[in-house]
N, C-alpha and C positions, 0 to 999 in steps of 0.2 A: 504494500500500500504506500502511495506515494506521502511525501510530507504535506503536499496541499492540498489532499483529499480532507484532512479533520486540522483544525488549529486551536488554541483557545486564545481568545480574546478577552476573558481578565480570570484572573484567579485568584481567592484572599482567603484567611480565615476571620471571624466574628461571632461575636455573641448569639446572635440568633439570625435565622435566614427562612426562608420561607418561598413558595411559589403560589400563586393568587390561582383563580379557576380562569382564567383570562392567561397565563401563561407569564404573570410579571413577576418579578428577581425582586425580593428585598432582603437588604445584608443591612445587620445593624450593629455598631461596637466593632467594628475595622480595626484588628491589631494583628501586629507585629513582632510583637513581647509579650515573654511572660515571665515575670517575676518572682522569686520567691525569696523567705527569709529563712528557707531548711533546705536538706541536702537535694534533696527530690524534689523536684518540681511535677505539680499535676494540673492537668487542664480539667476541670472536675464537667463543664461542658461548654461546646464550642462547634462552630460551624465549617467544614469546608465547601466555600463555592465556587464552579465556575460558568463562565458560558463560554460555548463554545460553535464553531461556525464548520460545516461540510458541506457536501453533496445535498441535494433534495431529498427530503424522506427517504434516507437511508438510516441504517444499524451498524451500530457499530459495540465492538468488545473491547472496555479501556479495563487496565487496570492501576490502580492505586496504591501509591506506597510512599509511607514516611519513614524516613532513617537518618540519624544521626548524619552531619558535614565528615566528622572526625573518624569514626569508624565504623560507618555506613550498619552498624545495629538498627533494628526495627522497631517503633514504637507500637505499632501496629501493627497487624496481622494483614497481611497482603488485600487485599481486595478486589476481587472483579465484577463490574456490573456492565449490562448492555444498554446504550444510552439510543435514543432515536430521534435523527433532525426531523423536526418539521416541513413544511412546504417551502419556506423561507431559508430552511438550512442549517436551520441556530436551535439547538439546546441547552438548559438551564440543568446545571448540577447541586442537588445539593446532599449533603452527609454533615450527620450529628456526629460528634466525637467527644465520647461518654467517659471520665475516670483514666485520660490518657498519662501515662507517668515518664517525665524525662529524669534520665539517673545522673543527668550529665549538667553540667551550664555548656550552652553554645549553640550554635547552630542546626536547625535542623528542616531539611525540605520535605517537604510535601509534593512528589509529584504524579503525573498522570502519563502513561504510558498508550498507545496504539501499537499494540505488537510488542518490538521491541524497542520501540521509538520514543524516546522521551518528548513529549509534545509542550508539557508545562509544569511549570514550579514555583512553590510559592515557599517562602522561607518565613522563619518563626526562631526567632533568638530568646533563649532560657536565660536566664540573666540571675543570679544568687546577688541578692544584697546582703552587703555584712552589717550585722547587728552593730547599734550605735553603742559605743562603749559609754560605761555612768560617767554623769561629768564629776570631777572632784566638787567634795564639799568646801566652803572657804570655813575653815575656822579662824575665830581670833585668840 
């Protein structure tokens, strides 16, 4: 399959996301980062979405997969779904991502596969903040 038969045209994660009966995309809470002040970081839930643009009401088999920049570990368990354009060409993705646990601070992608084609990716930096140490007390 060629590369310009399927493309994605955005991809992000967010707090919630949604498809209307009308076919419209809403993603709310667009981040980036995620935060933590322990060793493990967990996205307790989260959205990933994309849209994406092909052929005319065609089918298509992506699969799914996030893993670690550093040592391509999985946070996820693989996933494949069959997604299907419309008349227009364009489909809306979206997936919940429930209790996901990063062991690491760093980098990690998010991407979408055709085959064996990486088509898009969407990155997510874990980010450990270090506890603010007590301020000394002034004695006199």
């Amino acid at each position: 399959m060629k590369k310009s038969d399927l493309k994605i045209d955005f991809m992000l994660l967010c707090d919630y996301a949604s498809i209307s009966q009308e076919g419209k995309l809403s993603a709310m809470g667009i981040f980036e980062e995620l935060r933590t002040l322990n060793n493990e970081a967990v996205l307790n839930r989260g959205f990933l979405v994309a849209a994406v643009s092909g052929k005319s009401a065609t089918s298509y088999d992506l699969r799914i997969i996030a893993a670690s920049t550093q040592d391509e570990q999985q946070v996820l368990p693989q996933m494949e779904m069959k997604i299907n354009t419309g008349i227009n060409g364009k489909s809306n993705l979206v997936i919940e991502l429930v209790g996901v646990k990063f062991g690491e601070e760093g980098e990690y992608d998010f991407s979408i596969f055709l085959g064996r084609e990486k088509i898009g990716t969407t990155k997510l930096r874990v980010i450990r903040l270090k506890t603010p140490d007590k301020p000394e007390k002034l004695t006199n």
